[in-house]
N, C-alpha and C positions, 0 to 999 in steps of 0.2 A: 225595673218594674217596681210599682208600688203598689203592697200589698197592707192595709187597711181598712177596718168594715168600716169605718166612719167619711163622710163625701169630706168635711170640711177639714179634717187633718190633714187629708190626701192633697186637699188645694194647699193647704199651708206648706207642707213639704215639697209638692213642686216648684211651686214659686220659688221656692229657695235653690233648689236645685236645680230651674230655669239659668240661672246667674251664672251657675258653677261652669269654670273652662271642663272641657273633655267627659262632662255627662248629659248623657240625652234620652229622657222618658219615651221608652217605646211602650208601656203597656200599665193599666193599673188594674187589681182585681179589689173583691170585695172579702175574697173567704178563702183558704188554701185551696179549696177545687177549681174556685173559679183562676187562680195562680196557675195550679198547674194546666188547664185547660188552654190559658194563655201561650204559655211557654211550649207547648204543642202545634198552637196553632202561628207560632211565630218562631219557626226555625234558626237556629245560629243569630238570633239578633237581640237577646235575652243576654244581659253576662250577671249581673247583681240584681238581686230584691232586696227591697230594704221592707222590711216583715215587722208589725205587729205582734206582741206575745198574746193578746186575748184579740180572738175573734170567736167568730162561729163555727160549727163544723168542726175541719180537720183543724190539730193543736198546731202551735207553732214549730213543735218538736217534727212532726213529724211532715210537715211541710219540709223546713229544712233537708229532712232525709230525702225527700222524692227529689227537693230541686236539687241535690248533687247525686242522683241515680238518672238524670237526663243528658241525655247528649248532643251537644257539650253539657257540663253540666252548669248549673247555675250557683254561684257562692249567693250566701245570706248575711241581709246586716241586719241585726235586729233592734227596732228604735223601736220605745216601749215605754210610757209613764210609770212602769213599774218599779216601785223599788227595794225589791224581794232581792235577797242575798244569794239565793239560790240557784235562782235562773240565769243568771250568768254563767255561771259553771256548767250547769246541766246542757244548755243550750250550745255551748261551745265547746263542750264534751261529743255533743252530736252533729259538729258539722258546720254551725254556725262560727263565720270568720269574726264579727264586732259585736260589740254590743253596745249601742249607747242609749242614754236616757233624754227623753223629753225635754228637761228642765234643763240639759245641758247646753252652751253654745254651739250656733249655728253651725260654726268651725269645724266642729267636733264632727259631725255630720256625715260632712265635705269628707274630711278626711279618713274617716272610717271608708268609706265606699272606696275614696281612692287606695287606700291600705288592703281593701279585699280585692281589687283588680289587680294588684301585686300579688294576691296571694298570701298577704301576710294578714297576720289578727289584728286588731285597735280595740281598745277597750276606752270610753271615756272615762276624764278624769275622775266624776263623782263616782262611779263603778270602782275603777282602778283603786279608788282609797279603801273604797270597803272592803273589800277581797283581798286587799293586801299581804296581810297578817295569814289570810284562810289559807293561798293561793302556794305562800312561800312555804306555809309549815307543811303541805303534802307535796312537795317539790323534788322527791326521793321516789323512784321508781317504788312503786309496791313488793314488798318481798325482798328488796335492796338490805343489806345492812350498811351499805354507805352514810357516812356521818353529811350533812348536807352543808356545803362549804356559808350558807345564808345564812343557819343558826347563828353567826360569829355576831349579824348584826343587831344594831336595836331596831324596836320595831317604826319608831321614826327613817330609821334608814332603809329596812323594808319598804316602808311605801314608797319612797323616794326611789329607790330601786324600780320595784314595777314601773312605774311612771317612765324611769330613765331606758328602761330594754323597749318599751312600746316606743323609743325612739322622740318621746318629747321636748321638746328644749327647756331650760334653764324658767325660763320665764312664763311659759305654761304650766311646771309644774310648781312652781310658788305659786302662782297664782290659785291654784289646785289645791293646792296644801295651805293656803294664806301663810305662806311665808317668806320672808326678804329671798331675793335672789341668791345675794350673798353666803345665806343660810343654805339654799341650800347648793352650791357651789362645794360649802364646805364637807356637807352631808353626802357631797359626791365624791370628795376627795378621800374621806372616812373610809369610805365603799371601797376605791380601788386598792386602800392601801389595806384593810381585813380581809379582800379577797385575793387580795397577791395580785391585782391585774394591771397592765398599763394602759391600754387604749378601750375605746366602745368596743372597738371589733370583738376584743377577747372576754369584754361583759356578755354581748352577747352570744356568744359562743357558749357561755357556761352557763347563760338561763335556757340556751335549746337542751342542753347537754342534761337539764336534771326537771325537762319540761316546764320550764315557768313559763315561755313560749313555746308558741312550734310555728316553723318558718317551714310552708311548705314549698316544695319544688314545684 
């Protein structure tokens, strides 16, 4: 479902999403009421909204909330020309599985949706840079005095880090970061060797482990 007050974004994003293998527009609204009225009136056949931050009416926040209080419930991605630092966090603090921006490739899009029908988070790359830094220094349970095994890196390996747990490859995230592949190959081999790790599996296992993601069941 696509939820945007604007008619002509809404055509722009389906076209696109026309293309895509294994996605198919069952509904659009204009406003989070008119979302969840949707998602009522169309039983078990709703799985993703991909949600606007500014509309009318009800906030995106609390959209969000209702569409995973429904049953089944419904994940959110939320595509948004915004690019407030905040709402990232907040948003995905309440519920919301992606976030990506506007200005991002189409790609990114595609694959957020398909990363919240797994049940996993995606964050696009332009997001992913910004937050990097924010994301990694709160990365220690509250009230923890565990020393956070990430401090060890710099903060060029931080980003490259998030990038590399949202599961990216090699060549999207230079691309991301506008740098040689190579570069950062080496920024990944920096990684496993300050955090003591040998394979992805056990990367991320330690970004669920001190919430940089959360991989839900």
């Amino acid at each position: 479902m696509l939820v945007d007050d604007h008619h002509l974004i809404r055509a722009g994003i389906r076209q696109l999403l026309e293309s895509a293998p294994n996605i198919r527009i069952v509904a659009e609204a204009e406003c989070g009421e008119q979302a969840i009225e949707k998602v009522r009136a169309t039983p078990n056949q709703i799985d993703i909204a991909v949600v606007d931050v500014e509309m009318p009416g009800m906030s995106a926040q609390q959209l969000i909330q209702l569409l995973l209080q429904q049953n089944p419930p419904v994940r959110s991605v939320v595509l948004t020309g915004s690019g407030d630092e905040s709402f990232p966090s907040k948003l995905l603090t309440n519920g919301a599985y992606s976030y990506v921006t506007k200005s991002c490739d189409s790609q990114h899009v595609v694959k957020a949706i398909e990363k919240a029908m797994r049940n996993e988070r995606y964050l696009s790359p332009d997001v992913a840079k910004k937050l990097a830094f924010k994301v990694l220094h709160h990365s220690v349970d509250a009230g923890s005095s565990e020393e956070s095994p990430f401090d060890r890196l710099s903060v060029r390996e931080k980003q490259c880090l998030l990038l590399l747990v949202q599961e990216q490859g090699i060549k999207e995230i230079a691309q991301s970061l506008d740098i040689n592949p190579k570069t950062i190959n080496t920024y990944r081999y920096r990684i496993f060797q300050k955090l003591n790790l040998n394979s992805d599996v056990e990367l991320i296992r330690l970004a669920v482990r001190y919430k940089l993601i959360d991989k839900k069941e």
